[in-house]
Structure formats: C-alpha cells, structure tokens
C-alpha positions as CSV (number, residue, x, y, z in Angstrom):
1,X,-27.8,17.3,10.1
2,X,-26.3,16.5,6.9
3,X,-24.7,20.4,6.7
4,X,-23.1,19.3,9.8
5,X,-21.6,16.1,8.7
6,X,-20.2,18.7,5.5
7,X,-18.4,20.9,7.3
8,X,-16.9,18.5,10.1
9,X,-13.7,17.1,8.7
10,X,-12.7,13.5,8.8
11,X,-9.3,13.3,9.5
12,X,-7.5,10.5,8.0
13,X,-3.8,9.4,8.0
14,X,-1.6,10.3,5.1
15,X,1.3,8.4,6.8
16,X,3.8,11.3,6.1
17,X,5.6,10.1,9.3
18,X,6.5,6.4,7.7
19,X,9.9,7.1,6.5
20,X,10.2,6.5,2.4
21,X,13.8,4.7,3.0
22,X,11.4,1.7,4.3
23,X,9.8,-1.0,2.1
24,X,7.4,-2.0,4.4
25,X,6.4,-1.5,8.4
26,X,3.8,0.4,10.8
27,X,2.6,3.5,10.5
28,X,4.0,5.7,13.8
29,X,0.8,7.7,13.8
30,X,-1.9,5.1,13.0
31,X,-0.6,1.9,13.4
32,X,-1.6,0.5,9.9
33,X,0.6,-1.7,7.9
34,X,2.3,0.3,4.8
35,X,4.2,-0.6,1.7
36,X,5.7,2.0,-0.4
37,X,6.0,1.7,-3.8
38,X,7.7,3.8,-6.3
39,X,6.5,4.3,-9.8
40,X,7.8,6.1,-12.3
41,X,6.1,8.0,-15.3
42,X,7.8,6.9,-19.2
43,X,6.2,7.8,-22.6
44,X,4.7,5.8,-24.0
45,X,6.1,6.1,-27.6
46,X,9.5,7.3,-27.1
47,X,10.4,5.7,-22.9
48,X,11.9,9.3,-21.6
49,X,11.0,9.9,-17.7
50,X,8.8,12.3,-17.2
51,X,8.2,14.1,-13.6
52,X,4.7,13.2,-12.2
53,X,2.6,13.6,-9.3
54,X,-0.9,12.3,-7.7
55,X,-3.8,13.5,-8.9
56,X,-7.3,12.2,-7.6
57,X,-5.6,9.0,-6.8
58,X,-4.0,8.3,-10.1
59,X,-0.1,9.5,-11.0
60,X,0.0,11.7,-14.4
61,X,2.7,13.8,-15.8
62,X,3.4,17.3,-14.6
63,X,3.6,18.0,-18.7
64,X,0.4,17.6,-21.0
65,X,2.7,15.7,-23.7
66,X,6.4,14.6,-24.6
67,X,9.0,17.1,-24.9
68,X,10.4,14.9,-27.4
69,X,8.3,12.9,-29.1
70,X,5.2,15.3,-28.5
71,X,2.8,12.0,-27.7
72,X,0.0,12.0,-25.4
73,X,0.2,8.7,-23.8
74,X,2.1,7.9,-20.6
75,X,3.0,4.8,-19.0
76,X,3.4,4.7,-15.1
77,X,6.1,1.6,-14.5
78,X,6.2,0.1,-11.0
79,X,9.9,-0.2,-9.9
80,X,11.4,-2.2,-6.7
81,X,14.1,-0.5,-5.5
82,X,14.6,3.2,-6.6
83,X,18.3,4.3,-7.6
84,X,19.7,8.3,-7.0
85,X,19.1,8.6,-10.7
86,X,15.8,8.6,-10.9
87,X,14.8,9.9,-7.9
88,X,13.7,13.4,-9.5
89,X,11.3,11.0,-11.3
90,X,9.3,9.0,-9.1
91,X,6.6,9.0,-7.4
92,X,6.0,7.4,-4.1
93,X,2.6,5.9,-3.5
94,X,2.2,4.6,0.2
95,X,-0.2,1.5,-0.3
96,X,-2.2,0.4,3.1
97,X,-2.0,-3.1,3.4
98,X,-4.6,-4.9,4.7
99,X,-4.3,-8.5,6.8
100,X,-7.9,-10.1,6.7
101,X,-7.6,-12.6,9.5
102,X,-9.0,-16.1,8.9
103,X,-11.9,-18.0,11.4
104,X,-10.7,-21.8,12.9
105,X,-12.2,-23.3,15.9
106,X,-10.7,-25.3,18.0
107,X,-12.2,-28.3,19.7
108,X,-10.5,-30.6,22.5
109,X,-11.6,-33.8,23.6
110,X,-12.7,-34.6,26.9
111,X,-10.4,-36.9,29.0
112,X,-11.2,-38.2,32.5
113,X,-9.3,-36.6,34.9
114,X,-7.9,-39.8,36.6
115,X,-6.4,-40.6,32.9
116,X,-2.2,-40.0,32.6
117,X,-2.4,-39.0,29.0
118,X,-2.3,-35.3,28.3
119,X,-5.1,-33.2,26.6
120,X,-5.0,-33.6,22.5
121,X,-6.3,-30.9,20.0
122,X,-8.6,-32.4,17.1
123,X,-7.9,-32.1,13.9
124,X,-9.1,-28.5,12.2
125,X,-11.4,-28.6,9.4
126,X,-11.9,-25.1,7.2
C-alpha cells in the first residue's frame, strides 16, 4: 500500500496561470488567494544584485560567491513594486494566503407575535 501512495502523484497548484503584473487576487486554476512578492538577491558585503532562483523553498544565488567582492554571504531583500531595472534580478515567490474565518453566534430574542416592535439581535460576545 505504501508503494502505491509513492508512485501516485499528488498534484498541487503552482499557480503559473496568476498573472505576475498582479499584487494580489484568485488563482484561475484553484481558486486560492495569492500575493506575489518579489525579492531580490544583494551581497551581503559589497550590495551588487545577484541573479537567483528557488531552491527547496529558499531563493539563493545562481553564483556560489561575489564576482566582486568574492563573499559568501547573500542577503534576499523583499521589494514592493519591481522597476524594468531589476527585473533580470528578482525572483517572484507566489505566497498562498490563507483567510482563517472566525466563530460568532448569533442569538435573537423571542417577541410575541401580537407585539409591533421588530425582531432585535443581542449583543455578540467572543
């Protein structure tokens, strides 16, 4: 049984359909809520941009070190609104956003029907 559950593949959505010109909105193929963000990868030591991808979740440089400052360490820098410039830079990263809905009950109090006033909701309490 567990061979099985190997070999059939779980298909999830990787949202290549939401368009990257859009902050946020719905996913065409699943329906999800999606924010894109765009990051983009600096050294750390020197600040040049450095061209990066995804890798097991986590955006590292396409380069092992700085080609001008030969350090090591990279900083990934979250950025709003992405210019032309730096396009060649950044990576996109489309976030699922999750909406946990809240629990309220709502109680209404019992009028007789011969009465003129109109049905009142109680107060809520959380």
């Amino acid at each position: 049984m567990l061979l099985v559950d190997f070999l059939i593949k779980r298909h999830s959505c990787v949202h290549d359909k939401f368009s990257p010109y859009n902050d946020i909105g719905y996913c065409p193929e699943c329906g999800e809520l999606i924010e894109n963000q765009w990051f983009i990868v600096r050294c750390a030591c020197c600040g040049i941009k450095h061209k990066a991808f995804i890798k097991n979740g986590q955006i590292v440089p396409v380069e092992k070190f700085c080609h001008n400052c030969g350090g090591r360490d990279f900083v990934a820098e979250r950025v709003n609104k992405i210019n032309f410039i730096d396009i060649n830079y950044a990576v996109l990263v489309k976030k699922v956003i999750t909406n946990e809905p809240f629990e309220f009950t709502q109680s209404w109090v019992d009028i007789k029907e011969t009465s003129i006033c109109k049905h009142k909701l109680l107060q809520q309490f959380q």
